[in-house]
Backbone bond lengths (Angstrom), bond angles and torsions (degrees), N, CA, C in turn:
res aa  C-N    CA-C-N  psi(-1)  N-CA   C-N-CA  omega(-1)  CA-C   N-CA-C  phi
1 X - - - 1.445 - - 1.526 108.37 -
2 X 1.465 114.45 130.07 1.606 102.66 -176.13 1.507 97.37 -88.89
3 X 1.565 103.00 -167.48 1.514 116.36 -178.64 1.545 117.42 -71.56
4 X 1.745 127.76 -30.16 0.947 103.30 171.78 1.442 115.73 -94.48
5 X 1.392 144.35 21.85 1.272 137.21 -179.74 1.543 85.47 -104.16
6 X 1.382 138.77 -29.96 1.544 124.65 -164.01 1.843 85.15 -87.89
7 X 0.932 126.07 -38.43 1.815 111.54 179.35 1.570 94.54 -61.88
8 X 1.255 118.44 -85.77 1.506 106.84 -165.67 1.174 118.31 -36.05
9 X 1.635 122.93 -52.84 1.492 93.94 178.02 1.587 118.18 -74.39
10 X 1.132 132.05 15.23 1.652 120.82 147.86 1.587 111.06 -98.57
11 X 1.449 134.90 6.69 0.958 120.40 147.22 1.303 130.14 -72.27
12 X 1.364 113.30 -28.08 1.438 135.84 -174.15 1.532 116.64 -58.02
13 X 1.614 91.41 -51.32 1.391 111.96 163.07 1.296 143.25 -57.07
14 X 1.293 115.07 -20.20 1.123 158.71 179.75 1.534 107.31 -82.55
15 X 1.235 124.32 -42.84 1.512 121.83 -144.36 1.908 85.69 -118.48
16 X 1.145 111.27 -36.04 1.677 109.87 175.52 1.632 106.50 -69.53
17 X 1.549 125.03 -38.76 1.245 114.87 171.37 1.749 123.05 -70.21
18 X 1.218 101.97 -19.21 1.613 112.24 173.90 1.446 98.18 -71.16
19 X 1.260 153.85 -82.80 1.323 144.49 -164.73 1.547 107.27 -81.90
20 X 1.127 119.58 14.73 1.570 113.45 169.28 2.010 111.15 -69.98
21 X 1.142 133.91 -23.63 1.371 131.11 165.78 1.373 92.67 -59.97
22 X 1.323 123.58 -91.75 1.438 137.79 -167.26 1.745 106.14 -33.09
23 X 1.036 124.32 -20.51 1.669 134.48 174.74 1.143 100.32 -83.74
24 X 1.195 138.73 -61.24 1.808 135.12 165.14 0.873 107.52 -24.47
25 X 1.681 119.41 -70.92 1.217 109.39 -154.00 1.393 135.57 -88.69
26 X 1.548 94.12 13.60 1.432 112.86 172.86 1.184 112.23 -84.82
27 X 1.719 106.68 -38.62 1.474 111.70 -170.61 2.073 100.61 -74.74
28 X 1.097 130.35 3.07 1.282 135.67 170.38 1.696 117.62 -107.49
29 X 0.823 108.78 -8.40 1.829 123.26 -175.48 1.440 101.54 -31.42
30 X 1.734 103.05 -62.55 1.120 124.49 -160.37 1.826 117.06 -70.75
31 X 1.091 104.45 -33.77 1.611 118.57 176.54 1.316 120.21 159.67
32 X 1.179 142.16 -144.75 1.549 158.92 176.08 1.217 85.87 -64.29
33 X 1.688 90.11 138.70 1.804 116.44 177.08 1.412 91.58 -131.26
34 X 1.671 124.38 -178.84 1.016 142.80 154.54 1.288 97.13 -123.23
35 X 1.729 103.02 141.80 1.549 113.74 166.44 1.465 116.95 -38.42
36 X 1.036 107.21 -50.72 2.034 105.86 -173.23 1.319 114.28 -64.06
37 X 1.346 118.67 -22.71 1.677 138.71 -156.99 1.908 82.22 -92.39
38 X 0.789 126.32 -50.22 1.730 135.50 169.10 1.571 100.37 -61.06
39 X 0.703 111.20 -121.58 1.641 104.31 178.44 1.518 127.28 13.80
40 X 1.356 93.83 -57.71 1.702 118.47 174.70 1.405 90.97 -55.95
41 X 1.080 105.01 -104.94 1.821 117.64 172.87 1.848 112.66 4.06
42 X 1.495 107.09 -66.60 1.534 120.44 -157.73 1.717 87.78 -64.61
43 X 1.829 126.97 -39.94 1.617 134.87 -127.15 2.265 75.22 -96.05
44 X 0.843 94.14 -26.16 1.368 108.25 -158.16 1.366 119.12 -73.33
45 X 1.768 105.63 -44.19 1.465 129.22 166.58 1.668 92.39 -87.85
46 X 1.296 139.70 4.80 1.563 127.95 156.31 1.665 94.28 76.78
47 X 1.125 121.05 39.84 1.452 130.21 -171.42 1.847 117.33 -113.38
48 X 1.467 111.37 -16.04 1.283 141.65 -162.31 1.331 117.60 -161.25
49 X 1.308 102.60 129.90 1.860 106.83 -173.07 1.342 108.41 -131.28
50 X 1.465 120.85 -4.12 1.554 136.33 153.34 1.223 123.48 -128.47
51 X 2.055 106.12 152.20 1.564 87.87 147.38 1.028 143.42 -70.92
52 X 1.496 124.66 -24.98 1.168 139.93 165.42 1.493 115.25 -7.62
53 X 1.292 99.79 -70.36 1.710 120.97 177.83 1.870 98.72 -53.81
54 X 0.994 132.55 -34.41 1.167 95.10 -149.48 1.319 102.21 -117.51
55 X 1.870 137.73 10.06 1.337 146.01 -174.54 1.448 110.05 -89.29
56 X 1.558 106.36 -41.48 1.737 109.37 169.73 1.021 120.71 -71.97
57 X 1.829 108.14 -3.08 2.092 100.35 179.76 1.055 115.47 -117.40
58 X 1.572 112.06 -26.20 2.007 107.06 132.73 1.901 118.64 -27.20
59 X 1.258 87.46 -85.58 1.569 96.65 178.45 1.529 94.53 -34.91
60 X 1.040 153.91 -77.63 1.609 150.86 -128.64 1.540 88.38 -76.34
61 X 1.276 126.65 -58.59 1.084 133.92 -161.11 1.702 105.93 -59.12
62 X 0.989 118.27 -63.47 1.366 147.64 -157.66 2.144 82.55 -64.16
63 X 1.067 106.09 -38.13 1.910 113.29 -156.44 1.987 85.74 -79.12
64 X 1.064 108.09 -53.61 1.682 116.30 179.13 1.688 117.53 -68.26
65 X 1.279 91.33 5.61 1.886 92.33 169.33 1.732 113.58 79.17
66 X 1.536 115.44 4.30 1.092 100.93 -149.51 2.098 82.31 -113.02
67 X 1.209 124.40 28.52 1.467 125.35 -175.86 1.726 84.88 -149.27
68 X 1.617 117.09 -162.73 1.274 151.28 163.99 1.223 91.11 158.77
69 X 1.387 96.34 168.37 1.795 135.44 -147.17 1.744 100.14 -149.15
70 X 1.361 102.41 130.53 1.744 96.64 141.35 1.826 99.61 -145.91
71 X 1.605 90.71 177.46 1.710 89.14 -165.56 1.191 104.91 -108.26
72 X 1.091 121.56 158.00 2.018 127.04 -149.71 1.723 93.47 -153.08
73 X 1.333 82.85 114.70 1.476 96.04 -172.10 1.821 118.69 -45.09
74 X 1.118 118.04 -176.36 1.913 107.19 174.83 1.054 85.87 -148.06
75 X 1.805 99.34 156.00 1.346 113.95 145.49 1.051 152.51 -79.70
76 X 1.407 87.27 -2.49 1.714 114.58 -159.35 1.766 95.14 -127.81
77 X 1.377 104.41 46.56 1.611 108.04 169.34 1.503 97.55 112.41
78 X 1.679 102.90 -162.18 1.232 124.91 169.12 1.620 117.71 -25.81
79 X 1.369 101.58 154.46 1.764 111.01 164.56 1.173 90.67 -37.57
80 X 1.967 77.58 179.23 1.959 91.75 167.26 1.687 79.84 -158.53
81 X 1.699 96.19 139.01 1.460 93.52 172.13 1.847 93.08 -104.54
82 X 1.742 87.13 152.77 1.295 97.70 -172.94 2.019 98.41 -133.96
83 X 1.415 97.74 134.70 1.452 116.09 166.90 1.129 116.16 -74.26
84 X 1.899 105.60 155.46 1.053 122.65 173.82 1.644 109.91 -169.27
85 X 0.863 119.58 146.53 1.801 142.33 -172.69 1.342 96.24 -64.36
86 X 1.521 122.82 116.70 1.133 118.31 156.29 1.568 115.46 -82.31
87 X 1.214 132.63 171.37 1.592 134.44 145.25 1.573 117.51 9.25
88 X 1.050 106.22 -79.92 1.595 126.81 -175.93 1.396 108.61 -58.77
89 X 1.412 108.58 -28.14 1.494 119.34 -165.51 1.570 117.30 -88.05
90 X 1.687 96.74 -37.66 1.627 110.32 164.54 1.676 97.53 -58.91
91 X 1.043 124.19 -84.29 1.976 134.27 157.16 1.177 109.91 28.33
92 X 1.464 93.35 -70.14 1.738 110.77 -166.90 1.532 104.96 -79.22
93 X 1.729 140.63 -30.92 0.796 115.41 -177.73 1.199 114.59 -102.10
94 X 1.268 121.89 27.97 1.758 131.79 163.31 1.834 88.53 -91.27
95 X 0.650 104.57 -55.05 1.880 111.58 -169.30 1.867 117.96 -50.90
96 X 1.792 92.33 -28.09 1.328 117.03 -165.07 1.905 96.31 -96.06
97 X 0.922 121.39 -49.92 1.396 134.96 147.18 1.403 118.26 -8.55
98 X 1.605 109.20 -77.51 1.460 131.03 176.39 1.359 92.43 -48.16
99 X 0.967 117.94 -68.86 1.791 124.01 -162.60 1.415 102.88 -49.58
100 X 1.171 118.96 -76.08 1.614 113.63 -171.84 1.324 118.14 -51.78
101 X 1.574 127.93 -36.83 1.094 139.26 153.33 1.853 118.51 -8.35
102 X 1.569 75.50 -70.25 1.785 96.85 176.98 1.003 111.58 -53.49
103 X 1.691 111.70 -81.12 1.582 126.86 -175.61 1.740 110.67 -23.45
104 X 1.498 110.58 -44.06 1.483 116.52 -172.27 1.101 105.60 -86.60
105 X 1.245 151.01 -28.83 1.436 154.03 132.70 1.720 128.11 -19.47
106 X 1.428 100.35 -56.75 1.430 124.44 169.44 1.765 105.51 -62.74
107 X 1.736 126.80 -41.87 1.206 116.94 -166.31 1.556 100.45 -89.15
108 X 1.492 126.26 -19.25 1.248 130.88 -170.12 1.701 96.10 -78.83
109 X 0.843 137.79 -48.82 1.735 149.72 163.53 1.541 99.34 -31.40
110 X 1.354 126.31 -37.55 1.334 111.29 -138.30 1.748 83.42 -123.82
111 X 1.248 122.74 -35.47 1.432 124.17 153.16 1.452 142.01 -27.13
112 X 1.660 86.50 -52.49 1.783 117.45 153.67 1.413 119.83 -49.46
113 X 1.140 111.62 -29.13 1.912 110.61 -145.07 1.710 119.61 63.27
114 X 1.548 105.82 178.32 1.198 96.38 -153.85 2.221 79.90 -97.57
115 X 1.430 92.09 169.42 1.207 102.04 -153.00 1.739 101.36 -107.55
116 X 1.153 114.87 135.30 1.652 122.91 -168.54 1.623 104.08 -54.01
């Protein structure tokens, strides 16, 4: 692997964990998720390549008020706790919105070159 394929792919890495909140909370907009149904979703848009990554940012999320959970029985075994956007959480992804908005605005400007 030379030097710029080992930078890019840690830039890459880098730039999928930066909008990985704002990817949650899209994938919750709509209502109750299940963790796997997220996963699926994130593995799917090529955004996530473990769970690993994505149980401690539930938990973080869920701990900062900006998720809740309740558990919904299965048929196929055990509960299942399933997410959802509280208040704060809708909040944040109007707020999170604006931001990326920009950011992608700002790189499309600069993509262009600067203009005569």
């Amino acid at each position: 692997m030379n030097d710029n394929t080992e930078v890019t792919n840690q830039t890459e890495v880098q730039m999928r964990k930066g909008v990985l909140v704002y990817c949650v909370l899209l994938l919750l907009k709509d209502g109750s998720v299940y963790s796997s149904e997220i996963i699926r979703s994130l593995r799917e848009a090529e955004l996530i390549i473990v769970e690993g990554t994505l149980y401690p940012l539930l938990s973080r999320l869920a701990k900062d008020h900006l998720l809740s959970y309740e558990w919904q029985e299965s048929e196929q075994g055990p509960p299942r706790k399933y997410y959802q956007l509280t208040e704060e959480g809708h909040a944040l992804l109007v707020e999170l919105k604006r931001t990326y908005t920009k950011l992608h605005n700002s790189i499309n400007t600069l993509e262009k070159g600067k203009k005569s």
